[in-house]
C-alpha positions, 0 to 999 in steps of 0.5 A: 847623691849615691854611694859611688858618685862622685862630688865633682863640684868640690874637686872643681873649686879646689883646681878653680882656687889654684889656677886663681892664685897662680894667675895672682901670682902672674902666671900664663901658663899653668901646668896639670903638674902644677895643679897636681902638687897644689891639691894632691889630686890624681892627675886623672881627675884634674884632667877630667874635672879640667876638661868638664870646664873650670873658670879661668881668669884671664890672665891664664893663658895656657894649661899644659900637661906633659908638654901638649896644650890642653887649653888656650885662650883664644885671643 
C-alpha cells in the first residue's frame, strides 16, 4: 500500500461492528449520525466505506442520513 492510500478495510469493519451491535440491540433503522458518534469517523467516510458495501444483518432494515435513505432491505 502507498503512502496516501487509505485501508479501507479497517474503517470497514469498525462500521460493519456498530451496525452489528445496533442490530443486537434490536434496531431497524440505523442512522450515519449514529455510526459517526460510535466510531469518530468523518461522515464523508462512513458514507463512502457505506456506500463501497458493508454486511448488513438482517434485522437492520434501513440506513439514514439526514433523514434520505441510503439503504433498504428489499423485502
Amino acid at each position: 500500500m502507498g503512502k496516501y492510500e487509505m485501508d479501507y478495510e479497517k474503517y470497514k469493519k469498525a462500521i460493519e461492528k456498530v451496525i452489528q451491535r445496533f442490530a443486537d440491540k434490536g434496531w431497524e433503522e440505523v442512522k450515519v449520525e449514529e455510526l459517526w458518534f460510535e466510531t469518530s469517523l468523518p461522515v464523508d467516510l462512513i458514507l463512502e466505506v457505506i456506500n463501497m458495501g458493508v454486511f448488513i444483518p438482517a434485522d437492520v432494515k434501513l440506513i439514514t442520513h439526514g433523514g434520505k435513505t441510503l439503504w433498504k432491505r428489499e423485502e
